[in-house]
N, C-alpha and C positions, 0 to 999 in steps of 0.2 A: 200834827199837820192841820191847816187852817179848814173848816168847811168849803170842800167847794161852791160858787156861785153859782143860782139859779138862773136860766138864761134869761129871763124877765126880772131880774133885777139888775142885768147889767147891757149893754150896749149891743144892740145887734150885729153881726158881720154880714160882709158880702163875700161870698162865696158866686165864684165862675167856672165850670165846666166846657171846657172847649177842646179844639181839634179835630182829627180828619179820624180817628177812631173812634170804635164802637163805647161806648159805656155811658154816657152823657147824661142821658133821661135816666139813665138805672143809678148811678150815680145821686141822684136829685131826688127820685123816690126812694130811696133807700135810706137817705138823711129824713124826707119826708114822714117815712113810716119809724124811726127811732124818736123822732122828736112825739109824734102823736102819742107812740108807747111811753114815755116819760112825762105824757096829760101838757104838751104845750096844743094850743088853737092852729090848725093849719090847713092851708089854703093853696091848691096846684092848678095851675091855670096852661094852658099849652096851647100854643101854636101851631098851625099847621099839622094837626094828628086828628085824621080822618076817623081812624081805625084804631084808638086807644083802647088796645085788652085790658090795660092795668085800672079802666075807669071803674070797672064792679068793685075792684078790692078798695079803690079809694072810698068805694060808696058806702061799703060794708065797715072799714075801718071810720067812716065818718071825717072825713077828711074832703071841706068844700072843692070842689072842681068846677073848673071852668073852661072854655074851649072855643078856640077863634081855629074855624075850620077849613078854611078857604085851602085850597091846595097850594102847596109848597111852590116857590115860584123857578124852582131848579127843576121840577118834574113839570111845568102846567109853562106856555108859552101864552105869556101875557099880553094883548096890545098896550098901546100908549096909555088909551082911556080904560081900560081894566086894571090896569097897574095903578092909575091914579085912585080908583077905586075900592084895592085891593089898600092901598096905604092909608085911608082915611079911614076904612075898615079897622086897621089894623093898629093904626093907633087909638083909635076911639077905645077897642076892648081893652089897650094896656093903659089906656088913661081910668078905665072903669076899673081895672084891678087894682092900680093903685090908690084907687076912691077908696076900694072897697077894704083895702090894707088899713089904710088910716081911719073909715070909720066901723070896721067890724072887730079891729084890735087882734089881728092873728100875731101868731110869736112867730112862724114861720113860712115865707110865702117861696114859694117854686113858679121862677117864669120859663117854661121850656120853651125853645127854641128861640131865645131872643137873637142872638147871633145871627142868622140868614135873613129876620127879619130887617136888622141893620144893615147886613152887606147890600140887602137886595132894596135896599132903600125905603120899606116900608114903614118904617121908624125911624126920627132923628135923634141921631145921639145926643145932641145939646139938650133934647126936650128929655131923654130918658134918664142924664144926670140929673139935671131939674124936679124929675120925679123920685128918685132913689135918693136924692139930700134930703127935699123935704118926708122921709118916709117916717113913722113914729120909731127914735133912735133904737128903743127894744126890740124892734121887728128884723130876725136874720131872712138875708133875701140868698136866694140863689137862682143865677142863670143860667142859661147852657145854651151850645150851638157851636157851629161855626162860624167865622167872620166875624168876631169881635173885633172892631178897630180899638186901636190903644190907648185912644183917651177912657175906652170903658174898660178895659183892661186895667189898666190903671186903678179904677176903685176898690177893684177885689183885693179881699184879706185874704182870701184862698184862693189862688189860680192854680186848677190844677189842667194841665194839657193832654188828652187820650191821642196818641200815637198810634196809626195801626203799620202793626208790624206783617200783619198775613190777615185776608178774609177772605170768607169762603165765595164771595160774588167773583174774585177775581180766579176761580175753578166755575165758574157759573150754574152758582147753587142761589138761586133768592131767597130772598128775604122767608124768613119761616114764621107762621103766627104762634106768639108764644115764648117767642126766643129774640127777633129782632123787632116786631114791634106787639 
């Protein structure tokens, strides 16, 4: 059997986490924290998370983080000119992470939450092709959220869809620290 390939010597994928189920972000840290374990360079940048428990373990495993904090715009009622604010915001950080893709040379970058950032227009999607073509071809990206429209949908090499079949909010239990976010 041939050696397998090292992911830096061969072509990065794009990998998509989406849907209206739970697992998305754990999904993405999970690939996150195997690739670090196997010494690739990696870098997790998030969206919209106030309140990231999992920031110490990225810090402790040495795993760059980043964080555009602005509240989620499905929880926070936006005006006109906050919104417009909230988008210039919001692409400036993902224009700086993919600055910071190509010139820091990670093998693995994680952009959590891109998806609502899309639906909810904070991002454009022609601008966010434009940056994931030009990314260095060895760097695997991975996104997540909801609201991927299907021209980004399209890019991924892995679309994997989280379905929720039962959650506990719909028994009106919230969110627990530790468990959901």
């Amino acid at each position: 059997m041939p050696e397998p390939l090292r992911v830096r010597e061969m072509e990065g994928l794009i990998h998509i986490y989406t849907g209206d189920g739970k697992g998305k972000t754990t999904a993405a840290l999970g690939l996150a924290i195997r690739a670090k374990g196997a010494g690739l360079n990696v870098c997790v940048a998030q969206l919209f998370k106030e309140e990231a428990n999992e920031v110490k373990s990225l810090d402790k495993l040495e795993i760059k983080y980043l964080q555009y904090a602005s509240k989620h715009p499905f929880f926070k009622k936006y005006s006109k000119e906050e919104l417009k604010l909230e988008e210039e915001k919001c692409r400036a950080f993902v224009r700086d992470v993919f600055n910071r893709l190509n010139k820091e040379g990670y093998d693995l970058v994680v952009i959590d939450e891109v998806g609502p950032a899309l639906k909810f227009k904070l991002l454009d999607a022609k601008e966010l092709i434009k940056l994931v073509s030009a990314r260095p071809k060895q760097t695997e990206l991975v996104m997540t959220g909801r609201g991927f429209p299907e021209e980004i949908i399209r890019l991924g090499d892995y679309v994997t869809e989280m379905k929720m079949m039962n959650h506990p909010f719909n028994r009106g239990i919230s969110a627990r620290k530790g468990i959901e976010y």
